[in-house]
N, C-alpha and C positions, 0 to 999 in steps of 0.2 A: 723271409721275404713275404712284405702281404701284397695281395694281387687286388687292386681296386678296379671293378669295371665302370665305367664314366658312361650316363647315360646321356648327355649333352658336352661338350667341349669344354665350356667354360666351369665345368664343377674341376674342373683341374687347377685354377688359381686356389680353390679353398682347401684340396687337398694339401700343397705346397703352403697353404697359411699353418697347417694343422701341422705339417711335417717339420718345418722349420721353427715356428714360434713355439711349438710346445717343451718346453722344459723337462733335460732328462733326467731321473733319478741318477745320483752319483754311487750309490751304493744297490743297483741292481743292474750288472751288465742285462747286454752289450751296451754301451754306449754309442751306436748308433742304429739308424735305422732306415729300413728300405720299403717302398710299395712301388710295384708295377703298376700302372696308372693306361685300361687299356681303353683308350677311348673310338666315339664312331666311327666303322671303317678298318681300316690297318693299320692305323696309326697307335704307337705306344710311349708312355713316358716312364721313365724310372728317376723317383726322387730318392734320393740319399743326403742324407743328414747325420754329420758327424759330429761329434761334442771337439771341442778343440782340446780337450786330455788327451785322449788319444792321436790326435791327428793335427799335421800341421798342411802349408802351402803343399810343398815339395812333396809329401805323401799323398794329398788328392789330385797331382797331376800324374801320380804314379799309379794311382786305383783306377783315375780313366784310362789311360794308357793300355791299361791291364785287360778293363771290358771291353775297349775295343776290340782290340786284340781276341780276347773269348770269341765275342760275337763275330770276328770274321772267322775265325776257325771255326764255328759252331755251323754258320751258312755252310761250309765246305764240307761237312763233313766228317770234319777232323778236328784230334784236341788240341788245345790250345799250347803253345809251347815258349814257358813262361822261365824268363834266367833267377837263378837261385836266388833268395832275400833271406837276410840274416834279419831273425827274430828279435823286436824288440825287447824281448825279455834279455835276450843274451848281451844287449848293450849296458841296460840298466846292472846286469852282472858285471860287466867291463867297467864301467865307470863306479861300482864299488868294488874291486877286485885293488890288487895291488900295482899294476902298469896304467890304469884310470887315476887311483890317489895318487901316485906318482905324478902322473902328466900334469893332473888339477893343479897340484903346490905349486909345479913349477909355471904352470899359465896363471896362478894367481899371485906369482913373485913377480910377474911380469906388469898384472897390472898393477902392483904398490908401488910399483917405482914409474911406469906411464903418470899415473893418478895421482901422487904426491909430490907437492900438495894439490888439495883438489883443484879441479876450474872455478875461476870465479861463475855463481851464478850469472847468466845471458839475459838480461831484464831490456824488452821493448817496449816502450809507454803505445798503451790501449789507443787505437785508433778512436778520433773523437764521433767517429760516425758511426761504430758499435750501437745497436738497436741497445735497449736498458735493459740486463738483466742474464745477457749474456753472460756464459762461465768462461772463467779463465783456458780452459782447456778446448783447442781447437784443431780440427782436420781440415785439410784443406787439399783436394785432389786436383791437377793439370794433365791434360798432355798434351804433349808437345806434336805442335805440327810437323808434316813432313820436311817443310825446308826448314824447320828449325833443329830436325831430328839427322839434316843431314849436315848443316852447319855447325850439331855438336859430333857428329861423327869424324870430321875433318881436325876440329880443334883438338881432339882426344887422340888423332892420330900425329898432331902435330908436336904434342906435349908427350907421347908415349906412355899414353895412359887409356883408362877405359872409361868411358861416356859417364859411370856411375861417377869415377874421380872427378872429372869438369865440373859435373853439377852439386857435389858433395863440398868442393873448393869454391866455385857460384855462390853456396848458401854460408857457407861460412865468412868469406866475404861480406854477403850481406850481413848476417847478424851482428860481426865488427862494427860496421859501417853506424846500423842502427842502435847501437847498446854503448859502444864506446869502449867496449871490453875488443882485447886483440888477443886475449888465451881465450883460445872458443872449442868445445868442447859438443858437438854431435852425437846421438843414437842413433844405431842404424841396424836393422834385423839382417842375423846370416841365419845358415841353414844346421850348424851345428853338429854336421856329421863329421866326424873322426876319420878320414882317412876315406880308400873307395870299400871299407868293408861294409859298410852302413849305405851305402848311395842309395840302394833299393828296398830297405826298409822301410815299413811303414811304423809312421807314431810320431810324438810330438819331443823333435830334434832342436826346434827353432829356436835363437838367440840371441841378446842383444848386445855389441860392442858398443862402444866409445872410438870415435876418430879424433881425437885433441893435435890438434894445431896452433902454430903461433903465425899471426895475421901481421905481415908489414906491409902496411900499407904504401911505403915507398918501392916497393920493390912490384915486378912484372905480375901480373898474373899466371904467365905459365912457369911461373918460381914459386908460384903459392901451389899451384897442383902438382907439383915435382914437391914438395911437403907433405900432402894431402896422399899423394900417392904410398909415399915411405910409410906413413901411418895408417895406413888403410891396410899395406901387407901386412905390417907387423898384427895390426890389431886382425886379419884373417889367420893367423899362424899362431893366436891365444884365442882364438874362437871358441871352445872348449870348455870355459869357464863359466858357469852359469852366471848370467849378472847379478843375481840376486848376492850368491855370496862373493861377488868382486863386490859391492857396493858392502859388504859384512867385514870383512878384509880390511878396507878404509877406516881409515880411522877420522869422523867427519862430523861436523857439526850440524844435523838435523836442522833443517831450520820447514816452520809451515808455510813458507808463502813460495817454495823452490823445492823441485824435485832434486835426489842426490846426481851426481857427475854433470846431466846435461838436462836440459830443459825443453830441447828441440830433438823431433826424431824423423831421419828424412827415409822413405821407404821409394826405392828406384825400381821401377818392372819397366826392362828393355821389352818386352812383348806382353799381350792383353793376357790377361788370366781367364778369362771367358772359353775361349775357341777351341775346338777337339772334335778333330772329323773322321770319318773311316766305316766303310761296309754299310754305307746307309745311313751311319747312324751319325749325331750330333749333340755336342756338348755345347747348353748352351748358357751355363753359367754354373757359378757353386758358391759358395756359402761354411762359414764357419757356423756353429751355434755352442 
């Protein structure tokens, strides 16, 4: 941990430039790093910066979680007391072990037969008002208002499903709609832990499935996410698989103007990733690098 003392306020946006932007060597742990940032007054900041080899989502809500926690115990007096985390190391052991190659084959028999044959590629023609020069590859973030957050809260209780399904079955909808293609085929990031022995582990878990659906357009809406739904458990119950080698597995024709299974990847946060409060202190953002 290095201890920066700030002799005006705003030299803290440059420490955060220096902490975030700089690039880690891959081959000289640690792979992350910390400075206490103590600026005029009482006030302190701690920047933490972690490479994302090591570290995913679900691990840096577990790291704050953690220093809260310290630092309330620390005010008090007393140690922190923290429930057991299985070591990353001993996962990477499990997943080459022999009950890991086991479970792989059989979640990646799961997805040669989800997958086969592949989905047709999802191709939407470029909006004519794209400025010139734009890449093919685009993010695009929303969120949803609160009467709109309560209006999909109602429809997902209506259909028996969870707010991710609604909006997962929404987009796939659309891309039907737009592409003319009705086998539509989504990416979507899980958290890749095996079971609750891993929940509290830290490291980089994270994974991407396929939700493939067939889109009849005659048919309800809450009969496309009662589909969407089916597919979504299955595809959380072969989470496991690393996509890299589900997409290795396929037997598939490479093509350069389309990425392999899906082309679109929808990422759903029912809550801000920002926010983390406790004993004074406040989390007030974080950052992959």
């Amino acid at each position: 941990l290095e201890v920066v003392t700030l002799e005006r306020a705003e030299e803290l946006d440059a420490v955060r430039r220096d902490t975030f932007e700089r690039p880690f060597d891959l081959g000289e742990p640690p792979l992350w790093r910390a400075r206490l940032c103590l600026a005029p007054g009482e006030e302190a900041h701690l920047v933490l910066a972690i490479s994302h080899l090591v570290s995913d989502g679900a691990s840096l809500a577990l790291i704050a979680s953690e220093l809260l926690q310290a630092y309330d115990a620390l005010a008090w007096g007393t140690a922190p007391e923290w429930e057991a985390a299985v070591p990353y190391g001993d996962f990477v052991a499990w997943q080459r072990g022999p009950d890991g190659a086991e479970r792989l084959e059989a979640q990646l028999a799961y997805w040669r037969r989800q997958l086969s044959p592949p989905p047709p590629p999802v191709t939407i023609a470029r909006d004519r008002r794209d400025p010139a020069g734009r890449g093919p590859t685009r993010r695009t973030e929303r969120r949803l208002s609160e009467e709109l957050e309560r209006a999909l809260g109602a429809l997902a209780r209506e259909a028996k499903a969870s707010p991710f399904m609604v909006v997962m079955a929404a987009w796939q909808v659309l891309l039907a709609r737009r592409s003319g293609e009705r086998d539509v085929a989504v990416g979507t990031p899980v958290s890749g832990r095996p079971g609750a022995r891993f929940q509290r582990s830290v490291g980089l878990f994270i994974n991407t499935v396929a939700i493939r659906s067939r889109v009849e357009m005659r048919r309800s809406f809450l009969d496309h996410v009662a589909r969407v739904k089916a597919s979504s458990l299955e595809a959380l119950r072969h989470q496991d698989a690393p996509f890299a080698q589900v997409v290795g597995a396929l037997d598939l024709d490479r093509r350069v103007d389309a990425t392999p299974v899906f082309q679109t990847l929808l990422v759903y946060n029912e809550t801000s990733p920002g926010a983390a409060r406790g004993g004074g202190l406040e989390q007030i953002g974080r950052a992959h690098v």
